[in-house]
VOBANU-363210 format. One line per 2 residues: their letters; for each residue y, x, z of C-alpha. Coordinates in nm, 2 decimals. Layout:
N
a> Y X Z; ...
This chain:
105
xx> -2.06 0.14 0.26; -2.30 -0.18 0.19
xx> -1.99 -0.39 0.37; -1.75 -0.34 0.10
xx> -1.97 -0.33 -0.21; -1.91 -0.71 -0.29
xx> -1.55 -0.65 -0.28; -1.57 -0.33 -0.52
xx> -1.76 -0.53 -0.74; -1.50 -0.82 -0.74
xx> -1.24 -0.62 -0.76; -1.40 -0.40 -1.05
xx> -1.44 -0.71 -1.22; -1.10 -0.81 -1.26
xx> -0.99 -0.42 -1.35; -0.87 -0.32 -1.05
xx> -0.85 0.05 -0.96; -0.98 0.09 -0.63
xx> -0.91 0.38 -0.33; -1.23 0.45 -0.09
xx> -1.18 0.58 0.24; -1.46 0.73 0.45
xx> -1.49 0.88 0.79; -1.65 1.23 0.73
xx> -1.62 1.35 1.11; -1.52 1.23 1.41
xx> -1.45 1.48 1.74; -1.49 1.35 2.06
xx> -1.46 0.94 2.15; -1.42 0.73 1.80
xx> -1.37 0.38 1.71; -1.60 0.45 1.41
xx> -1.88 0.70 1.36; -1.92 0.93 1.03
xx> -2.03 0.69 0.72; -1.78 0.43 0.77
xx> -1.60 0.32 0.51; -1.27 0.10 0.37
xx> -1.23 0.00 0.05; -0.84 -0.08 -0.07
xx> -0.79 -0.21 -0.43; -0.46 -0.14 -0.62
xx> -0.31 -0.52 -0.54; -0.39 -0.42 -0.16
xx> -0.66 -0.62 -0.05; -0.90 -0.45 0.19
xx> -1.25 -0.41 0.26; -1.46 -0.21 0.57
xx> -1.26 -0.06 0.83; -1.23 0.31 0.94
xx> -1.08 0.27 1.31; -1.18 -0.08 1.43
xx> -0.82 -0.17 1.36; -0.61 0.16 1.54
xx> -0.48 0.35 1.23; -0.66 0.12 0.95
xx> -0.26 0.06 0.85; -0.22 0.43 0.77
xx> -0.55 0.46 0.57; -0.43 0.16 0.36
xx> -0.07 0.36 0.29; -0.25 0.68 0.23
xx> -0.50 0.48 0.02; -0.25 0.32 -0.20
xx> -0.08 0.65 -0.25; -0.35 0.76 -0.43
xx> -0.36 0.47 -0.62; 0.00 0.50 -0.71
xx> -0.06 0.89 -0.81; 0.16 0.99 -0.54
xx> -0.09 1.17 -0.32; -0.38 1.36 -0.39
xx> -0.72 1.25 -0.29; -0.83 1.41 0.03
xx> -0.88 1.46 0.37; -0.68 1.31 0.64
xx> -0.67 1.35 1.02; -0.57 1.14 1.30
xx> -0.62 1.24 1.67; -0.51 1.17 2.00
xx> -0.26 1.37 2.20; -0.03 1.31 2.54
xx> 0.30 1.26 2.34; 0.18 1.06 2.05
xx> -0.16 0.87 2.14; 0.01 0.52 2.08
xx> 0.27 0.64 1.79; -0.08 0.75 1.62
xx> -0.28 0.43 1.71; -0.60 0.62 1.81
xx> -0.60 0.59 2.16; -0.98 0.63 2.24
xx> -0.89 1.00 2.29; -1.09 1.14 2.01
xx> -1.02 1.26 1.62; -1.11 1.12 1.29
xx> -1.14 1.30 0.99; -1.15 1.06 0.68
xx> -1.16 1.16 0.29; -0.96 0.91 0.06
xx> -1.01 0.90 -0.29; -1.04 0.69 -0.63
xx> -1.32 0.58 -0.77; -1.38 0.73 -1.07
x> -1.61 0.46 -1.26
């Protein structure tokens, strides 16, 4: 978390709502362990990262969704499987379980 604070703050500073994204499990191999974080402001700039770069694209989407109202804050999944390992992005053969909502100042 301490790697996106100075873009929360920034971006709270200019009234920006602002998604959060963090990795609450992880099964098997991971990019990322449980505690790392991405931070996505409403205008779409980024902060942290959740996969080292694999599925980051999809956390941004589900991120902004929340933003947008459009989703619900919650828990999302991504995992690795014969048929869709590089569809996914997560090829290190693992899951990660991540929980995206707004900050709620």
């Amino acid at each position: 978390m301490k790697e996106i604070l100075d873009a929360i703050d920034r971006w709270r500073a200019t009234g920006q709502r602002i998604a959060v994204a963090r990795v609450v499990k992880t099964e098997g191999s991971s990019p990322r362990e449980a505690g790392a974080a991405m931070a996505v402001s409403a205008s779409g700039e980024i902060a942290g990262s959740v996969s080292g770069g694999c599925v980051e694209g999809a956390v941004v989407s589900a991120a902004l969704e929340v933003l947008a109202g459009a989703r619900n804050r919650g828990l999302i999944s991504f995992g690795y499987s014969d048929d869709d390992a590089f569809a996914v992005g997560l090829t290190c053969g693992g899951t990660i379980h991540l929980y995206v909502e707004e900050l709620d100042w």
